[in-house]
ROVO-986404 format. One record per residue (C-alpha): x, y, z. Coordinates in steps of 0.001 Angstrom, whole numbers, padded with zeros to 6 digits, always signed. Layout:
BEGIN
XYZ ...
***
This chain:
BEGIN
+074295+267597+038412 +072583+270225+036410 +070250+269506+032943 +068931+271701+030774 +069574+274694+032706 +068771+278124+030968 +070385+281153+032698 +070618+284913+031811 +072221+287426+033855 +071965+291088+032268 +074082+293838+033557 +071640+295533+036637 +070958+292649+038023 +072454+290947+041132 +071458+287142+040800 +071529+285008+044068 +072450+281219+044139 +071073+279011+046821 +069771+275602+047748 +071146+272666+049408 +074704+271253+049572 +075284+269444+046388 +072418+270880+044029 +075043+272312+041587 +075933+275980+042547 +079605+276095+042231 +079055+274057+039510 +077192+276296+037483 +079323+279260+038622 +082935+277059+037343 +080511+276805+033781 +079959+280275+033883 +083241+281083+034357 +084741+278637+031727 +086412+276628+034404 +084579+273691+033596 +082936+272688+030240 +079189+271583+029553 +078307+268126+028132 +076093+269499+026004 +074802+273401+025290 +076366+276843+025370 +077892+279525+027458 +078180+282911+026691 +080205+285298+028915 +082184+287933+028589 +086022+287824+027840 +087151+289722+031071 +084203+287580+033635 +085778+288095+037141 +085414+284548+038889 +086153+284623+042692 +086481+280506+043924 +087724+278885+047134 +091207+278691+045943 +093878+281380+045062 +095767+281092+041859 +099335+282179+043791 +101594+279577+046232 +102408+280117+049210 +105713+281976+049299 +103582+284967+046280 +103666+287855+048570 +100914+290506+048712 +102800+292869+046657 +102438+290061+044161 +098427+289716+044331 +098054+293485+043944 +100632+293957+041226 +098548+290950+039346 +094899+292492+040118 +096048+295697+039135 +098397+294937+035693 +095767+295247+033341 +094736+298796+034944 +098512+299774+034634 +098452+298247+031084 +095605+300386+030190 +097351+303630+031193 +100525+302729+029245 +098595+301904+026191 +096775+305312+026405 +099867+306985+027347 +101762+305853+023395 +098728+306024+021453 +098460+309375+023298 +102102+310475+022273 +101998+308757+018960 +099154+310871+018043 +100493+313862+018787 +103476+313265+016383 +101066+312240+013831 +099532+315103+011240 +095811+315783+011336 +096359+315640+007220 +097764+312409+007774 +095998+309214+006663 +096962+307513+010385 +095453+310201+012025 +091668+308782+011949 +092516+305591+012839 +094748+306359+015735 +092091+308873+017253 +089565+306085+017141 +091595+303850+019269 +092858+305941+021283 +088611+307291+021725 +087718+303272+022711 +090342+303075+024832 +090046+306242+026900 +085913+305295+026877 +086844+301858+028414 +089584+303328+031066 +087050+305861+031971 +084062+303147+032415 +086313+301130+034925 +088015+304036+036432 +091188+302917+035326 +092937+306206+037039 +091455+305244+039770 +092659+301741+040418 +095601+302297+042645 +093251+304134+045209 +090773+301795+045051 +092995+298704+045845 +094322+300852+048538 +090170+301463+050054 +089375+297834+049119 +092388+296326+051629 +091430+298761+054388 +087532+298025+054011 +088341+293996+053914 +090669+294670+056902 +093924+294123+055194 +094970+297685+055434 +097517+297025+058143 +099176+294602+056430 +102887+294694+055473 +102601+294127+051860 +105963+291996+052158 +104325+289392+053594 +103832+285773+052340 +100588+283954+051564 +101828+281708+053475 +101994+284067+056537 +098632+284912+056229 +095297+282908+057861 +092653+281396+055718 +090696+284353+056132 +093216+286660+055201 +094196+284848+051877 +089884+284835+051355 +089686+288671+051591 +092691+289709+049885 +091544+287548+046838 +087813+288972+046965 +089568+292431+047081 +092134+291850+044322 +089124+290782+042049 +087130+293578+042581 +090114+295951+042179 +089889+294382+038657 +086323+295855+038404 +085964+292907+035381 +082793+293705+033046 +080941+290655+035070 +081163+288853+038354 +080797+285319+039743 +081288+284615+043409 +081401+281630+045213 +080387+282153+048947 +082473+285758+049355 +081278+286166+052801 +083422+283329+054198 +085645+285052+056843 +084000+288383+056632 +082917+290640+059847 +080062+292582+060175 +081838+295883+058422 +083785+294022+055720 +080576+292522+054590 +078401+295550+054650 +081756+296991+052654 +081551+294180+050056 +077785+294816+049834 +077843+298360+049237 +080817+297529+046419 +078218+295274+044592 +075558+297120+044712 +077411+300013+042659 +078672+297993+039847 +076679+298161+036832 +077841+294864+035133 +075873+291414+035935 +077057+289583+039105 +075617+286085+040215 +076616+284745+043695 +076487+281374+045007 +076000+282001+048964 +074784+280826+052307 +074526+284401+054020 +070947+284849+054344 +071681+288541+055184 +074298+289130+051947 +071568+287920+050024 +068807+290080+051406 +071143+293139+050886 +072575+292350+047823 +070259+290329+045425 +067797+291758+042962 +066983+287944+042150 +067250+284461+043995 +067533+281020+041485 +066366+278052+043698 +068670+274479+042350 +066245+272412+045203 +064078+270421+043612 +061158+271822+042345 +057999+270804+040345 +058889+272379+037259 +062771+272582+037994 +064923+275529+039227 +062955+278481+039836 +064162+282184+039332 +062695+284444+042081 +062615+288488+041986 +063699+290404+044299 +066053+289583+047826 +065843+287349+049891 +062829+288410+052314 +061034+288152+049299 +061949+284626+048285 +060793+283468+051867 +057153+284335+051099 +057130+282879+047976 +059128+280277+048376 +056811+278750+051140 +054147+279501+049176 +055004+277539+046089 +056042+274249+048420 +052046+274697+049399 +050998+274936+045764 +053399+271994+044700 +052239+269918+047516 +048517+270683+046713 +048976+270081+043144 +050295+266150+044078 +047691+265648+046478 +045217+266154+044346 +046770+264216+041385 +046866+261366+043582 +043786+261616+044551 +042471+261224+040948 +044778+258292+040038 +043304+256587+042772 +039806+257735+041477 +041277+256657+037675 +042298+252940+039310 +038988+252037+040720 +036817+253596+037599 +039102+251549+035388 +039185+248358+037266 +035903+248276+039226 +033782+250955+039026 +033417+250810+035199 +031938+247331+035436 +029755+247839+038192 +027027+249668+035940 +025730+246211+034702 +025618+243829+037222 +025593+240105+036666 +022153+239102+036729 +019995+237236+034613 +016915+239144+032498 +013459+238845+034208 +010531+237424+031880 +009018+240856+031242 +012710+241703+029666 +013754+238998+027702 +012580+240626+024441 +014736+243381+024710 +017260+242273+026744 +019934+241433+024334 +019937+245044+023018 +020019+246479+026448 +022795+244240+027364 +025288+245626+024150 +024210+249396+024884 +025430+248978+028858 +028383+246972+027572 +029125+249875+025686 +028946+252151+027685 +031377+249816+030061 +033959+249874+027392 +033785+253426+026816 +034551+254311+030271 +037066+251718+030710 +038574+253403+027866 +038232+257058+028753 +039592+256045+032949 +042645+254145+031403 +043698+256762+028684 +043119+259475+030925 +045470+257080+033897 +047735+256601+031309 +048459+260121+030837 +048778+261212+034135 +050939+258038+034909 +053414+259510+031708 +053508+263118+033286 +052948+262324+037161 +053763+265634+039476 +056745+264361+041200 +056472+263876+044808 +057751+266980+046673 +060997+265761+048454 +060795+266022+052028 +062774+268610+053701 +066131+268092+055452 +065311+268690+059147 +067427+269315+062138 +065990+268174+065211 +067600+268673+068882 +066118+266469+070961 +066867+266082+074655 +070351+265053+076472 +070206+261572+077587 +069042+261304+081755 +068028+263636+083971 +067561+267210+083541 +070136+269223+084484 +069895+272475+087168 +072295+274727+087602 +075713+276187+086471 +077505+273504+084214 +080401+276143+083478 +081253+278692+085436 +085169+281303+084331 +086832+283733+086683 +089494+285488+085152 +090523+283499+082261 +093216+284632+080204 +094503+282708+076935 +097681+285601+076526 +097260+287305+072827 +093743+285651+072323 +091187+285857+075190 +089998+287853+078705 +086992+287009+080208 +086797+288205+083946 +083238+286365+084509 +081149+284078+082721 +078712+280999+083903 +076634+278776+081985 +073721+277937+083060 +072039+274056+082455 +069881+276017+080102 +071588+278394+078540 +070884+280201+075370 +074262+282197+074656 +075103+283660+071450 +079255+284916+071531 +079630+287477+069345 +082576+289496+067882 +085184+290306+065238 +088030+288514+063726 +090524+287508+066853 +088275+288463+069549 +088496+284836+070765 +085685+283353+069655 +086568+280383+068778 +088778+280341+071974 +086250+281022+074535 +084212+277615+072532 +087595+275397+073647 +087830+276355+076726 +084745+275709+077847 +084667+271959+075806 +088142+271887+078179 +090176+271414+074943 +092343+274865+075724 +093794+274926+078904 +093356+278838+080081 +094874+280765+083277 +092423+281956+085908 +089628+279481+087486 +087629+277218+084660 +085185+275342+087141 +083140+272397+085442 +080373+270124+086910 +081696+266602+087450 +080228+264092+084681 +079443+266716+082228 +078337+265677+078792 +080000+268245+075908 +079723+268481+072528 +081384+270624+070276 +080907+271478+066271 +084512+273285+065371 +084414+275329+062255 +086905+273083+060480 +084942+269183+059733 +087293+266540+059311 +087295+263027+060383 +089655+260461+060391 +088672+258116+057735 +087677+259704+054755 +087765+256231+053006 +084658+255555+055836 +081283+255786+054114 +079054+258192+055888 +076820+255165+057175 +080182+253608+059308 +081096+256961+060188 +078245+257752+062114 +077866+254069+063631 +081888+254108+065037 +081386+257616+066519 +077819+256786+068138 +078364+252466+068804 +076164+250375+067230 +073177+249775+069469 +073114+253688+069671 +072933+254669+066099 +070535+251696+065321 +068261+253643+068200 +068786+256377+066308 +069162+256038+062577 +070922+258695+060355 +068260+258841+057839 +065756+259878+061143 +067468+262722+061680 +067005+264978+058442 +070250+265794+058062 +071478+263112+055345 +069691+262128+052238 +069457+258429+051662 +071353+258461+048555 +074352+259817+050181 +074753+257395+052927 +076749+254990+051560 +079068+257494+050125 +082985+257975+051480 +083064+261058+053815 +086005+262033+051763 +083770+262920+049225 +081135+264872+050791 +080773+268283+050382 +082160+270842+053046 +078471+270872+053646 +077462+267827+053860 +080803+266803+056192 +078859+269772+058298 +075579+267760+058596 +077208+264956+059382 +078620+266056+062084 +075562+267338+063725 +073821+264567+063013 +076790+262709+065918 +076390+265299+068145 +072173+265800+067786 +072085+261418+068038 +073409+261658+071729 +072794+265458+072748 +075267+266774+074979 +074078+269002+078634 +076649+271258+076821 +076339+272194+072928 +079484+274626+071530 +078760+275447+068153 +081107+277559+066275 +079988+278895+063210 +077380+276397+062868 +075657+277965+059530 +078615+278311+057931 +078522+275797+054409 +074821+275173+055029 +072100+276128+052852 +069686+278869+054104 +066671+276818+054453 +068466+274359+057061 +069749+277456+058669 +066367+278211+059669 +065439+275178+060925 +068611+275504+062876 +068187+278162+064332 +064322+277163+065329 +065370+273578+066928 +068027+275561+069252 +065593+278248+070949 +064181+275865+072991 +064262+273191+074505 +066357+271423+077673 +070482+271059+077375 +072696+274201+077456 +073545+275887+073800 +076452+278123+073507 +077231+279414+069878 +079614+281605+068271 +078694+283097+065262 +079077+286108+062382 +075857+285442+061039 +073943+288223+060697 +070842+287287+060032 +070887+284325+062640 +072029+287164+065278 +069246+289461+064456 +066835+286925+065163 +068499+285679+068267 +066161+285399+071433 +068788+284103+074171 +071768+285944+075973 +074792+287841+074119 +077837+287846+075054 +080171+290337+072705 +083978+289914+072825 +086833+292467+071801 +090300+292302+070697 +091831+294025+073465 +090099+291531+075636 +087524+293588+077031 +083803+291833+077062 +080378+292891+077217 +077450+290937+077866 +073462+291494+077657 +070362+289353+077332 
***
């Protein structure tokens, strides 16, 4: 998983970590954090490291009161401490030999409840909730109770109400709107401690970031990158160019190495007999050129042998999505077309048709209906008001939730019982860019959240759909395949109707919008 890896983060500095599914990010973050040990090396970190992961350490029935009370103990713990060294100083004589020993401790512990705001900590719980929109929320209520979402923000905002010395997140964006994530941005960038990130938010990272480490493959290993994420683009592309260069041309002199040591070399004498006017001096002639052929057979082969011991590896190629057109002819038209739909508590949409081309980004925050509006145009949800669909239409739909049936299945037999067998020999896995090779034959079970991510794609880019509902679709990818996401959908024939928080995929969007609000009420541009 991860070799040799050398990592500093110093307190300033907001290190970034991306790559691919499966390269070793929450891995590194779990041996940052002590959660998981190395085979070999060392880990320094500090004793308080704050370590936010994808599961709380509370059941079910712990009750909000519960988190907070926890996040906020050793703040409370702090103040009590202060509070008798405090009074047992003041019953203790200046003259007295206790005196200078007391006043230091009580000094390092007022320095260290001042540093983290320690008075402060009941407020800033209190901002925290409200800024990760938990504010309304009875603090009675259950884990349980409480959506995935919910238990992912209140355990981001319990952490940083701990305001530990040093930081390690594992995708805290997950869940987030718009204003809890420019919240949670603007809360990192004013702590002075180290924080390193594993993420997929392409805009978190831009914002946040003063350096991006790179676990893809790379010629010379992971590669640390100042600056944000804008940054990392530029140089990122142009270090593929350099690494690709750099084999190219290596190849090109093994293959130069090869013929000098096999054929070229011995071409400088060929095999012919000496003429009359020669024969004298032939013989002498004949050792110098043989000579020289060893020499050069010797020089090409040492200098092939070295290159063959420290060859440039081959730059892997990149994971690819590629939408290619629905199967027969081209659709015209209106595929979908809503009049007054109402799902009660979780949708209103008074008018909304899809077009046989359309390029439709929904938009909107938590419990807008998002995710609704997606099943009830797949015709998953049934919905009051008038849903009309074309007759035969072809829909595909990527939830935000990836499971399938078998997780015994390897990946290969997944994607060959969802697609038949004649189809996904027409169109192999591997083809599509969206598997490596090595992870074929794995059980889907074991796959990444990632990777279970791709694979679905990869079913529903093998037969393309007139109609494509993605919700969430960057969600657990890595930002590289994001991109080339979000370049394969812009054009192209078939209908594409996404949902998404993504930031930076919605600043770059070129198609329709259509933005949806709590109370039901919609608005639409593009």
């Amino acid at each position: 998983m991860l070799d040799g890896v050398s990592l500093t983060a110093s307190p300033g500095h907001r290190v970034g970590l991306i790559g691919e599914n499966g390269v070793g990010k929450s891995t590194l973050l779990r041996l940052l954090a002590g959660a998981d040990e190395p085979e070999s090396g060392s880990v320094t970190r500090p004793a308080d490291v704050g370590f936010l992961h994808q599961e709380m350490a509370f059941d079910t029935g712990s009750t909000i009161t519960d988190v907070l009370d926890d996040a906020l103990r050793e703040a409370r713990a702090e103040l009590a401490e202060l509070d008798r060294l405090s009074a047992l100083l003041a019953r203790t004589p200046q003259s007295s030999p206790d005196h200078t020993p007391l006043l230091a401790a009580y000094g390092e512990r007022l320095e260290r409840a001042e540093e983290r705001e320690t008075w402060d900590a009941d407020r800033r719980a209190a901002i925290l909730l409200t800024g990760l929109g938990l504010g309304a929320l009875e603090h009675g209520r259950t884990l349980g109770s409480l959506s995935g979402g919910q238990r992912g923000r209140l355990a981001l905002a319990a952490l940083l109400v701990r305001r530990p010395s040093a930081l390690l997140l594992d995708e805290p964006t997950n869940h987030l709107d718009d204003e809890a994530a420019a919240f949670v941005e603007r809360q990192l960038r004013g702590m002075t401690g180290p924080v390193v990130i594993a993420s997929h938010d392409r805009a978190f990272l831009d914002a946040v970031c003063t350096d991006l480490i790179d676990l893809d493959p790379a010629v010379d290993g992971p590669v640390r990158y100042g600056g944000d994420y804008t940054t990392y683009l530029t140089e990122k592309r142009a270090e593929r160019a350099r690494w690709e260069r750099r084999h190219a041309e290596e190849q090109q002199e093994l293959q130069a190495l090869r013929r000098s040591a096999d054929v070229t070399a011995r071409m400088v004498a060929p095999d012919r007999g000496p003429r009359d006017t020669e024969k004298m001096g032939y013989g002498l002639r004949a050792g110098r050129v043989q000579s020289q052929i060893a020499r050069r057979v010797r020089n090409a082969s040492r200098r092939l042998d070295e290159l063959e011991r420290n060859r440039i590896a081959e730059p892997p190629p990149p994971l690819r999505f590629r939408y290619t057109s629905p199967a027969g002819p081209a659709a015209e038209g209106t595929l979908v077309s809503l009049r007054a739909v109402r799902v009660p508590g979780r949708l209103s949409v008074d008018r909304l048709d899809v077009s046989a081309t359309e390029r439709l980004l929904v938009t909107g925050g938590n419990g807008s209906g998002k995710s609704t509006l997606l099943a009830v145009l797949a015709g998953t949800l049934a919905a009051g008001g008038e849903v009309g669909r074309r007759p035969g239409l072809t829909v595909g739909m990527l939830t935000q939730d990836t499971e399938f049936a078998r997780p015994d299945r390897s990946v290969r037999a997944t994607y060959e019982k969802a697609l038949g067998f004649e189809r996904a020999e027409a169109v192999p896995l591997a083809s599509l860019g969206l598997m490596h090779e090595a992870d074929l034959g794995k059980p889907v079970g074991q796959l990444s959240a990632g990777q279970r991510r791709r694979l679905a794609l990869a079913v529903l880019t093998a037969r393309p759909p007139q109609l494509l509902l993605l919700d969430e679709p960057t969600n657990h990818l890595s930002p590289r395949l994001c991109d080339e996401l979000e370049e394969a959908l812009g054009t192209g024939p078939g209908a594409v109707v996404l949902a998404s928080h993504d930031r930076w995929l919605r600043r770059r969007w070129q198609g329709g919008e259509l933005r949806l609000h709590p109370a039901g009420e919609e608005r639409g541009t593009g």
